[in-house]
C-alpha positions as CSV (number, residue, x, y, z in Angstrom):
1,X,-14.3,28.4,26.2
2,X,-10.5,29.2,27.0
3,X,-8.4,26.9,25.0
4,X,-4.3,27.2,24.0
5,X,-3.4,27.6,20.4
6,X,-0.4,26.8,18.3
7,X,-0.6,29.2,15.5
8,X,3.0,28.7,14.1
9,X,6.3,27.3,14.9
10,X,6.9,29.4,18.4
11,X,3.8,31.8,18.2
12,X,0.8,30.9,20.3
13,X,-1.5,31.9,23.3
14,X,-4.7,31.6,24.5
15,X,-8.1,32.1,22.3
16,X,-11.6,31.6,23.0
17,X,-12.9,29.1,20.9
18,X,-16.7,28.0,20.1
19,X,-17.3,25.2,22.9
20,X,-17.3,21.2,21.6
21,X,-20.7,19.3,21.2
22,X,-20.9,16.4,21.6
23,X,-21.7,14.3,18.3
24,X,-23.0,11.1,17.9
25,X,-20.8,8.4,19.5
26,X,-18.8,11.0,21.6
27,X,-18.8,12.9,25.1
28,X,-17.5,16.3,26.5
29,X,-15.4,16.3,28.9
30,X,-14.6,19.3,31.4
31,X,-10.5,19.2,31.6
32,X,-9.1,18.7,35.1
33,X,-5.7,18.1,34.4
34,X,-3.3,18.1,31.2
35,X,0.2,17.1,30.4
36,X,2.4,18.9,28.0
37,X,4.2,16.1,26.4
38,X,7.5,16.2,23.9
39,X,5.2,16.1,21.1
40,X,3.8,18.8,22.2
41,X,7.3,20.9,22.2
42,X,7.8,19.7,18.5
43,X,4.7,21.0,17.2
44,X,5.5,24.4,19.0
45,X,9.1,24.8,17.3
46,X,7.9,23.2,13.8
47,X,10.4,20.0,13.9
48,X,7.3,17.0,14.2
49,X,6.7,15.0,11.5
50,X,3.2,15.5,11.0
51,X,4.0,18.9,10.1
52,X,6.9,18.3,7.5
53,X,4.9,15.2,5.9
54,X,1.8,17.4,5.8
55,X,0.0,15.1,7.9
56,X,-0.9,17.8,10.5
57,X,-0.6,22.2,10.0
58,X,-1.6,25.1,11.9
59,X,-3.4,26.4,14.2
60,X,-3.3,23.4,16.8
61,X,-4.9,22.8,19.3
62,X,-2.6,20.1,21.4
63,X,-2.8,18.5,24.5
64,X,-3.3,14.4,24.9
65,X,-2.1,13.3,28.2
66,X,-5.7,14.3,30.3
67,X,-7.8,13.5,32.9
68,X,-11.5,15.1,33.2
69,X,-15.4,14.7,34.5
70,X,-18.2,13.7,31.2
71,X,-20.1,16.7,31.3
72,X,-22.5,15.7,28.3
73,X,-23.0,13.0,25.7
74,X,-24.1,12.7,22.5
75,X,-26.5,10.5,20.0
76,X,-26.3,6.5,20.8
77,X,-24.1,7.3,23.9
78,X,-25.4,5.9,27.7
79,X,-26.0,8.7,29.7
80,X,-25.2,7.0,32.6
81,X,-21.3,8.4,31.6
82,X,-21.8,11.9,32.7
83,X,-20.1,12.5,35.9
84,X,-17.9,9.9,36.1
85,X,-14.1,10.9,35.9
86,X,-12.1,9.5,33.0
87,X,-9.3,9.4,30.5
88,X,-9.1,8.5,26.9
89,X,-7.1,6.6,24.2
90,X,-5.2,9.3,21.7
91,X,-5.3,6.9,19.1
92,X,-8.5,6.9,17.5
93,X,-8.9,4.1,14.6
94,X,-11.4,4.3,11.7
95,X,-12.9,1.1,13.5
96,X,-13.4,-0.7,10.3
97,X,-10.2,-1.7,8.7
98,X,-8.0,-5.1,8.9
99,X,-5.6,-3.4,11.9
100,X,-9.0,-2.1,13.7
101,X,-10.3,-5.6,13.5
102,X,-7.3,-6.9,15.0
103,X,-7.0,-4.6,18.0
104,X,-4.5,-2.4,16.6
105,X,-6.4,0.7,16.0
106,X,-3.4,2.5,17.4
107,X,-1.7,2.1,14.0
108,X,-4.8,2.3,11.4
109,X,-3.8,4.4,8.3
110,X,-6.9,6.5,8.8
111,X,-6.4,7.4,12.3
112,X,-6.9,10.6,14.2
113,X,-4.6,11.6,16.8
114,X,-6.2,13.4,20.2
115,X,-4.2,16.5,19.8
116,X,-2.0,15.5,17.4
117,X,-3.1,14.4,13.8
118,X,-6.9,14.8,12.5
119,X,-9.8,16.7,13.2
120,X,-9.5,16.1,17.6
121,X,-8.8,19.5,19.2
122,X,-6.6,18.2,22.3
123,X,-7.0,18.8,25.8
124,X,-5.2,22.2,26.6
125,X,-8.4,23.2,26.7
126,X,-11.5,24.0,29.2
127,X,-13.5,21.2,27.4
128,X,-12.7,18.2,24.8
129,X,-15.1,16.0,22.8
130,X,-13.8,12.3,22.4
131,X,-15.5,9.3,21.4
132,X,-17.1,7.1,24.1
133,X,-15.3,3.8,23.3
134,X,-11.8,5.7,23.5
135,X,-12.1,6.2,27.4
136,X,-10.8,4.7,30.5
137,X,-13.1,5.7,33.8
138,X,-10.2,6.0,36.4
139,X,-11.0,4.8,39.8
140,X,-11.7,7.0,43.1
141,X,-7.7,6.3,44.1
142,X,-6.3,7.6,40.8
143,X,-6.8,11.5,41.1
144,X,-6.6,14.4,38.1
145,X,-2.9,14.4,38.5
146,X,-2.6,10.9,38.3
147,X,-5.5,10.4,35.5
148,X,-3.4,12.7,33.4
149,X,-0.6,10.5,33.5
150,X,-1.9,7.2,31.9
151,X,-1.3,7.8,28.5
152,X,2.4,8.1,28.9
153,X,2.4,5.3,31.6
154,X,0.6,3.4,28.9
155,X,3.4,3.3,26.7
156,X,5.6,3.1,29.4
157,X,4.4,0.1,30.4
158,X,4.1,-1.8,27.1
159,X,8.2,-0.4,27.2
160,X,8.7,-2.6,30.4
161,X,6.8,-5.6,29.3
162,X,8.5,-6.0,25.4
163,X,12.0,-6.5,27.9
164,X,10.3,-9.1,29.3
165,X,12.3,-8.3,32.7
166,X,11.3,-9.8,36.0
167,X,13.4,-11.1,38.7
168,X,16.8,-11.9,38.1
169,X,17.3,-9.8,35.1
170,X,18.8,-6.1,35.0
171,X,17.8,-3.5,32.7
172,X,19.1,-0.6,31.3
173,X,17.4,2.8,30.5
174,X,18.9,5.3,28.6
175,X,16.9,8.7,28.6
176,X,15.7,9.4,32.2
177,X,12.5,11.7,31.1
178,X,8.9,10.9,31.5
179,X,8.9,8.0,29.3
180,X,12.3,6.7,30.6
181,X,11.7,6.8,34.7
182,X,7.9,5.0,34.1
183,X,9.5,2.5,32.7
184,X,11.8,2.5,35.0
185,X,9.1,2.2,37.7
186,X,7.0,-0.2,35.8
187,X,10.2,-3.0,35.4
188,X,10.8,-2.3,39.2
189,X,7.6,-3.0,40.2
190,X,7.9,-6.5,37.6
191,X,11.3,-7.6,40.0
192,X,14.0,-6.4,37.4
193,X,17.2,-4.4,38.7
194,X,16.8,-1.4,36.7
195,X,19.9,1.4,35.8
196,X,19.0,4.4,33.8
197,X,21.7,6.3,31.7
198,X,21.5,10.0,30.8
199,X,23.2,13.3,30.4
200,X,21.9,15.8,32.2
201,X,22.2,16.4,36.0
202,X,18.8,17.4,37.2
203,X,17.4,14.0,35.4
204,X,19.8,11.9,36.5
205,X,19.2,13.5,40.2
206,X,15.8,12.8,39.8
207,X,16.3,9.4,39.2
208,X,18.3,8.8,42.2
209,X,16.3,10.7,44.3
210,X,13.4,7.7,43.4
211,X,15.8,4.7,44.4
212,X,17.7,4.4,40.9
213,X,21.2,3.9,39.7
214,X,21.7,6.2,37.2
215,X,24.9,8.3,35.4
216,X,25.7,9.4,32.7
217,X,28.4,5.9,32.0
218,X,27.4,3.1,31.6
219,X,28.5,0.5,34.3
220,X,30.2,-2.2,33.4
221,X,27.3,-5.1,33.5
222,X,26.1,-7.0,31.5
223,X,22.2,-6.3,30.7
224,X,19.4,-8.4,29.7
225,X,17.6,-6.0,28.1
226,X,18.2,-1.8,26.8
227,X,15.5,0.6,26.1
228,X,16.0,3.3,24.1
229,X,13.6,6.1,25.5
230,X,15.7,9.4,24.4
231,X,16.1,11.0,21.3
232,X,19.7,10.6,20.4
233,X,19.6,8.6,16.5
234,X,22.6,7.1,18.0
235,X,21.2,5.3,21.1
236,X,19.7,2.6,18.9
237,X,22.9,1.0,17.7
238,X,24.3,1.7,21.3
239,X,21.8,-0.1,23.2
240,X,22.6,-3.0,20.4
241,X,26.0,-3.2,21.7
242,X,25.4,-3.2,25.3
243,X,22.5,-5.8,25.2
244,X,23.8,-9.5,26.1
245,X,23.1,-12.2,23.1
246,X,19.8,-13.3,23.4
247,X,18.5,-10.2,25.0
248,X,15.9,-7.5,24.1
249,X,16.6,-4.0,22.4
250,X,12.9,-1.6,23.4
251,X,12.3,1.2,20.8
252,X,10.0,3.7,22.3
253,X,12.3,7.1,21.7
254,X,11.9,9.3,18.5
255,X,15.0,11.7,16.7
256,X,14.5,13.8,14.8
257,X,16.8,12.1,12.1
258,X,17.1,8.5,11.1
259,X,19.0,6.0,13.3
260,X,21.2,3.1,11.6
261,X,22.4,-0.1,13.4
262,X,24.0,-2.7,11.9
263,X,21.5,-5.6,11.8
264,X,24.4,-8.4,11.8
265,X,24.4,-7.5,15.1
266,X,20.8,-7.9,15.6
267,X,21.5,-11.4,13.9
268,X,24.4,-12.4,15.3
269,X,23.6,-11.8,19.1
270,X,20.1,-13.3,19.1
271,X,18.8,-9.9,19.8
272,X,14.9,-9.0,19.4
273,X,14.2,-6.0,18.7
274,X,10.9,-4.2,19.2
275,X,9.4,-0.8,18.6
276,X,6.6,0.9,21.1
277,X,3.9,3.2,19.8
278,X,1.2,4.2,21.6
279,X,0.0,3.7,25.0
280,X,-3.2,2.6,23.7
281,X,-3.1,-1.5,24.6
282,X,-1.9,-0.8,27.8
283,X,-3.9,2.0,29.0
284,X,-6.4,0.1,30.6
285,X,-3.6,-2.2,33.3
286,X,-2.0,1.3,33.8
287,X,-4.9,2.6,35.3
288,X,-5.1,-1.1,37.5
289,X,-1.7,-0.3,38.3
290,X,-2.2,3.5,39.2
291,X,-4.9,2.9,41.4
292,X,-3.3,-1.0,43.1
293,X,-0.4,1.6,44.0
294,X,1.6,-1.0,42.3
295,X,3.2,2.8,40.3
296,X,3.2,6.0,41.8
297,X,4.0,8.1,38.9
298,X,2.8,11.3,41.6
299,X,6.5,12.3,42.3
300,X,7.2,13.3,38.3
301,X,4.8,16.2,38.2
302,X,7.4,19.3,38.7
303,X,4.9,21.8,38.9
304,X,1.2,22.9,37.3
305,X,0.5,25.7,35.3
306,X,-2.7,27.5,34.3
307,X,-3.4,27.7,30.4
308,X,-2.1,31.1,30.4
309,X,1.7,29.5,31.2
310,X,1.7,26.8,28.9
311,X,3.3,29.3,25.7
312,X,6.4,29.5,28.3
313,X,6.4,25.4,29.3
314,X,7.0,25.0,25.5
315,X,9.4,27.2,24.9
316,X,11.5,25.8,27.7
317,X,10.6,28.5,30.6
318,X,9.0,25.9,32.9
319,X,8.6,26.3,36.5
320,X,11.3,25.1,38.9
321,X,10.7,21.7,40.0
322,X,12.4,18.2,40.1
323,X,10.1,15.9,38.2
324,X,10.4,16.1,34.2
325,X,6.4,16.6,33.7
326,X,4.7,19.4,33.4
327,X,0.7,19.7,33.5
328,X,-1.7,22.3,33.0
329,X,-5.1,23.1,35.2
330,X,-7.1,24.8,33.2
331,X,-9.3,26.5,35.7
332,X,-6.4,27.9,37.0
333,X,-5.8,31.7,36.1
């Protein structure tokens, strides 16, 4: 089958590669529709983690943010889940430890990582194997295009819910990318009044064009809760001092160097602070909320490309359009 590869930091195309089976406890999936995701743009110029820790090297084979139709299933699987359209968990826990246990397989210490970290060739491909118990079946109203945008509505939705916003309070946003405007969505759709704060025009268009105040100053108001979706190190201490006492600073933005803040502030104001990883415990009331219409992520997909133009979406050549999401087809050619 046709699948893209990494093979170093900005070198890549596309290979044919020997097709997945399906072993026991997983399925194959034929790939309708995939994001390219930030990740994604950090293993292509060498700067993610997982490669400097030695977590993760090349080739890769990337792609986690997909939507697809079982094609096949392997030993101790019900058969019964070929045809149906579906998504999957990135996160894949060893399913034994304490944090498995617990529900937190999204941060066991033997994890793989769909794309990402461990032996899971991701989803810019024709075909992917997963394991059954890491998918979601999407509904008849949530489409390929929508599917493929669950797992970052995932953790955009466990962004909205740590503020805790609802009616009454106001929020503030600062990043407006993919991450950044679901939230956005998500807390508007919970009753909050929601501003988003960034720095580059097109984004901060975009927003508007969806109903938002957005700039690139902050307005002078006092807000019950900031989330940090961008990857500025300084936006964490920054979001600290716009918070009101008592309010709620949201973590779900990664730089590429260490943020400091000055945690007598944290004290002192009453602030809780919380990080985000993973879309993985909310995947499942993204979907409800997908297909309820309660989110219309729809209008964040600038443009689709074929596998052959994904080496170009990653180096920063993407196709003109006014969302910030990219995805791939990968039966286009």
């Amino acid at each position: 089958m046709r699948a893209f590869v990494v093979t170093a930091p900005g070198e890549g195309g596309v290979q044919d590669v020997p097709e997945p089976v399906a072993g026991p406890g997983d399925v194959v999936v034929e790939v309708e529709r995939a994001g390219v995701c930030g990740t994604d743009v950090e293993f292509w110029t060498g700067e993610q983690a997982y490669l400097r820790q030695g977590l993760a090297s090349y080739p890769l084979r990337l792609g986690h943010e997909w939507a697809g139709t079982v094609s096949s299933t392997g030993d101790g699987v019900d058969p019964a889940w070929v045809g149906r359209r579906v998504t999957g968990d990135t996160m894949l826990g060893d399913g034994t430890c304490r944090r498995c246990r617990r529900g937190h397989q999204h941060v066991c210490g033997q994890r793989q990582e769909v794309g990402i970290l461990g032996d899971r060739p991701g989803a810019l491909a024709e075909r992917l194997a997963v394991p059954a118990r890491s998918l979601h079946v999407l509904p008849g109203t949530v489409d390929p295009v929508v599917g493929a945008l669950v797992e970052p509505g995932g953790n955009a939705l466990r962004a909205a819910q740590a503020t805790g916003g609802g009616p009454g309070d106001r929020v503030l946003v600062v990043g407006p990318g993919t991450i950044g405007v679901l939230t956005a969505l998500f807390l508007r759709a919970a009753g909050a009044e929601v501003h988003l704060l960034g720095v580059t025009a097109p984004s901060l268009a975009f927003a508007r064009a969806l109903g938002f105040a957005a700039d690139v100053t902050v307005p002078a108001l006092p807000f019950d809760a900031v989330v940090d979706a961008s990857t500025d190190a300084a936006t964490p201490a920054r979001a600290l001092g716009l918070v009101e006492p008592a309010g709620r600073v949201v973590l779900i933005g990664l730089a590429t160097t260490a943020s400091t803040l000055d945690t007598r502030s944290l004290v002192l104001g009453d602030v809780t602070a919380v990080g985000v990883l993973s879309a993985s415990p909310g995947l499942a009331a993204t979907v409800a909320a997908y297909a309820a219409g309660t989110v219309d992520p729809r209008p964040l997909v600038a443009a689709t490309v074929g596998l052959d133009g994904v080496g170009d979406v990653l180096a920063g050549r993407r196709p003109a359009g006014a969302g910030p999401k990219v995805q791939v087809d990968p039966a286009l050619r």
